[in-house]
Every structure is written in structure tokens, then in C-alpha cells.
C-alpha positions as CSV (number, residue, x, y, z in Angstrom):
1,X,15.3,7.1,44.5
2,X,11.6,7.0,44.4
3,X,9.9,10.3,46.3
4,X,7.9,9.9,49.2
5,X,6.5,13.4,49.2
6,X,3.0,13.5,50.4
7,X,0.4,15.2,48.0
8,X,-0.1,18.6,49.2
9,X,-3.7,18.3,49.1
10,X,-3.6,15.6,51.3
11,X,-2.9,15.1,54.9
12,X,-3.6,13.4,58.3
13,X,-6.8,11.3,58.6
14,X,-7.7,12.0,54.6
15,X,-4.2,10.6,53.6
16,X,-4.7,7.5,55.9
17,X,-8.7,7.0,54.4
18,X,-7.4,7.5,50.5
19,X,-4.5,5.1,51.6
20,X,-6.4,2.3,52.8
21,X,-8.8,2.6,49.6
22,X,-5.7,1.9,47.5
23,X,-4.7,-1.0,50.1
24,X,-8.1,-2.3,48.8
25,X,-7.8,-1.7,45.2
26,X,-4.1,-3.4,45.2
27,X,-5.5,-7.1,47.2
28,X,-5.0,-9.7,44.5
29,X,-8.5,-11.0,45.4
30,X,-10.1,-7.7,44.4
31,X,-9.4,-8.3,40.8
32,X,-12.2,-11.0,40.9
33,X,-14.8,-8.7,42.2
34,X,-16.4,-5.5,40.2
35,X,-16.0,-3.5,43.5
36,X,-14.9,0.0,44.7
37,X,-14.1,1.0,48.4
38,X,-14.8,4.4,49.6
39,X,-13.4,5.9,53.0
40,X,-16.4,8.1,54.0
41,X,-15.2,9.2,57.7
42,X,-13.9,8.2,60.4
43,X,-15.2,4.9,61.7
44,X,-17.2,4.8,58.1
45,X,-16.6,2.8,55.0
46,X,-18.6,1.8,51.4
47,X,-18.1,-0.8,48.9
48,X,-19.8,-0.5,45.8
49,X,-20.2,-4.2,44.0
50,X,-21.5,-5.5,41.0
51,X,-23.1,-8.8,41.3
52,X,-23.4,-11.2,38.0
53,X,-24.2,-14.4,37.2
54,X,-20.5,-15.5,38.1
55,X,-21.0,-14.9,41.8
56,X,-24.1,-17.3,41.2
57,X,-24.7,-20.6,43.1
58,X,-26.2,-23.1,41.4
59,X,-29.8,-22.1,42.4
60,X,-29.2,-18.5,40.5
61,X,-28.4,-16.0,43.3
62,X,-25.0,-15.3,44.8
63,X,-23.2,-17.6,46.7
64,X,-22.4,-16.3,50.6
65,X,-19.3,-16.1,50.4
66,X,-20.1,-12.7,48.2
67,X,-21.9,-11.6,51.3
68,X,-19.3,-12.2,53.7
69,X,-16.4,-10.8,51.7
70,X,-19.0,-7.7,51.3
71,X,-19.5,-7.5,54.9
72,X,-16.6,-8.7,55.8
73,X,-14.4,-5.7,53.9
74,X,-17.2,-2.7,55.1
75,X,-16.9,-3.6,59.0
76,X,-13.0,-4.2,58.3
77,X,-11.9,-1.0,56.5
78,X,-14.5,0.9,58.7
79,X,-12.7,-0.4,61.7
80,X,-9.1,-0.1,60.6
81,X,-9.5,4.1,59.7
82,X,-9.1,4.6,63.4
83,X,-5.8,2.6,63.4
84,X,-3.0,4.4,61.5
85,X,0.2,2.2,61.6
86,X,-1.3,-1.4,61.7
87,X,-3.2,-3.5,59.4
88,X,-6.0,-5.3,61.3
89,X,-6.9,-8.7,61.1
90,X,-10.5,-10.4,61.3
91,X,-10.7,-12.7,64.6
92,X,-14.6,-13.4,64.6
93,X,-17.6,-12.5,61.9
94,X,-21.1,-12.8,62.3
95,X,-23.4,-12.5,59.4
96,X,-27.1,-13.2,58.7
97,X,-28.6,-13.4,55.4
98,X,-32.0,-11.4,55.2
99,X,-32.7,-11.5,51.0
100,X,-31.2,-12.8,47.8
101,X,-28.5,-10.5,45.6
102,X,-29.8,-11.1,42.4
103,X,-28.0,-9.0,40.0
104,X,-26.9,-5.0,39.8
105,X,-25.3,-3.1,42.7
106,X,-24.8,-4.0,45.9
107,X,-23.8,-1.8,48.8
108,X,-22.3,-2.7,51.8
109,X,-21.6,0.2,54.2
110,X,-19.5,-0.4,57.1
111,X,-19.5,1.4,60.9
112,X,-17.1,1.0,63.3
113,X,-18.8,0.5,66.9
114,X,-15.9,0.3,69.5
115,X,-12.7,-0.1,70.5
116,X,-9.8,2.3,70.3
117,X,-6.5,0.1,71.2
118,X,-5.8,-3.4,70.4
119,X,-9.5,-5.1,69.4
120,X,-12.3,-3.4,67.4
121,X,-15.7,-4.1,66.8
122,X,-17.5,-3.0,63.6
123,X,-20.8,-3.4,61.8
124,X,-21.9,-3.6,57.8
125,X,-24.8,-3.7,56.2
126,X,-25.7,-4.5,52.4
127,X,-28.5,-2.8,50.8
128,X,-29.6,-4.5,47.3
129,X,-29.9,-2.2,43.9
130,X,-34.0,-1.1,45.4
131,X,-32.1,0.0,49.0
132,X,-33.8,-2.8,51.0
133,X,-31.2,-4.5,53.3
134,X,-30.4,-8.0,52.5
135,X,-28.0,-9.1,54.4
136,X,-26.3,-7.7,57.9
137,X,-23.1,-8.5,59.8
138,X,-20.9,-7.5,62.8
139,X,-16.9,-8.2,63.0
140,X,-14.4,-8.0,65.6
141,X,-10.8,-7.3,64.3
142,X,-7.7,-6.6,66.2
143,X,-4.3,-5.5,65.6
144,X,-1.5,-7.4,63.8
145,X,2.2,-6.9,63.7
146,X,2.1,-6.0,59.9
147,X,2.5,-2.5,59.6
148,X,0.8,-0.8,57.2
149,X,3.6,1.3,56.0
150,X,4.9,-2.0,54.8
151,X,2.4,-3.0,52.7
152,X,2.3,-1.9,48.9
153,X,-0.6,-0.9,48.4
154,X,-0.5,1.4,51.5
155,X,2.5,3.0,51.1
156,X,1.9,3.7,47.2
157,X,-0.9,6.3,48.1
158,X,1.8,8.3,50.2
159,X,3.3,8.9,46.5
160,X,2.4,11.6,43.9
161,X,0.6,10.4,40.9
162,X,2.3,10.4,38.0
């Protein structure tokens, strides 16, 4: 039977943070990006993304639905470190486009807002490789009945490292 033991260095809020970074890291649509996710704090989150020219649209810069997905994640993982047992879904997303992403890194940082029970409302930002923002959004995601416990990529971070 596979151990469920937690890793001693980690506990509480810093379990739940490294947990949802894995959750990222394991969604099948993540494996098209160049993209990390890092739990900063509570109510804080940051996605490090490469853009290329296969994000392009034809007119050479990327498409929006790299900005959304971006946003999207930041506000969403931001949001969902004050929830520990459910996974929350996205209900609404507003976004406005303030530059091109040309190529290099991107970074969208995400800040949760309010909300503490059942709907959230969270806040991302990307900043292009020079740090100028290009591109802004604001979420509201609520609870689902999926529990995170149940969900692979989850519950693998609640097991040592081989």
C-alpha cells in the first residue's frame, strides 16, 4: 500500500500551496505551455510562461487565448490557496488586453481580492519580459463538489518523493 505520510518539512498552508503547484503541473493542458506555477502566499500566485512563435496568431503575436489561460490560472490558483478541500471552478473572467506578448517570458501574478466561503474574487496581472504590464484581468470562482483530495495531481504532493 502506497504511504501517505506527509513530508516532514512540510505542513499546513505550505503543504496545501506546494500541492496545488503540482495540481498545476499534472493538468494535461499544461504540457502545451512552457509554464511554471509558484504558490507565493496566501491569496498570491505566479506563473512563469514562455511565449514562442507557436502561441502566434497569424499577425505574429500571441493569440488571446494565451492571455486568458495566463490570467485566467494566476487569479484561479491565487484564489483557491484559501480553500483547502475544494477545487474551485471559474464562473465569470474579465480581461483587457493593454500590449502585445511578443516573445520571451511572461508573468502573470495573481491576488486574491475577496471572498472567504463559497464565491471568490481574484485579480492577475501579466508583465511582459521589460516588466511593463500588458494585459490585466479579474475572476470570480466558486466552489465545486470535486474535492481536491481526489484529484491526482493534488493528492500526489501529500507523498514523499522518491
Amino acid at each position: 500500500m502506497p504511504s501517505t505520510a506527509t513530508p516532514p518539512e512540510l505542513s499546513g498552508a505550505e503543504l496545501h500551496w506546494r500541492s496545488l503547484e503540482r495540481l498545476y503541473e499534472s493538468a494535461p493542458v499544461n504540457r502545451l505551455f512552457d509554464s511554471e506555477l509558484t504558490v507565493v502566499d496566501r491569496g498570491q500566485s505566479r506563473i512563469v510562461f514562455t511565449v514562442d512563435e507557436s502561441c502566434y496568431h497569424a499577425a505574429g503575436a500571441a493569440h488571446g487565448t494565451i492571455y486568458f489561460k495566463m490570467l485566467d490560472d494566476a487569479a484561479f490558483y491565487a484564489a483557491n490557496t484559501l480553500v483547502t478541500d475544494r477545487f474551485l471552478l471559474t464562473t465569470s473572467f474579465n480581461l483587457h488586453f493593454t500590449g502585445p506578448i511578443k516573445q520571451g517570458q511572461v508573468i502573470a501574478e495573481g491576488r486574491w481580492i475577496s471572498g472567504k466561503r463559497r464565491v471568490f474574487v481574484a485579480e492577475s496581472r501579466l508583465l511582459a519580459p521589460d516588466g511593463e504590464e500588458i494585459g490585466r484581468g479579474t475572476g470570480t470562482f466558486m466552489r465545486s463538489r470535486i474535492a481536491l483530495s481526489s484529484l491526482k495531481g493534488y493528492s500526489e504532493a501529500l507523498k514523499p518523493r522518491a
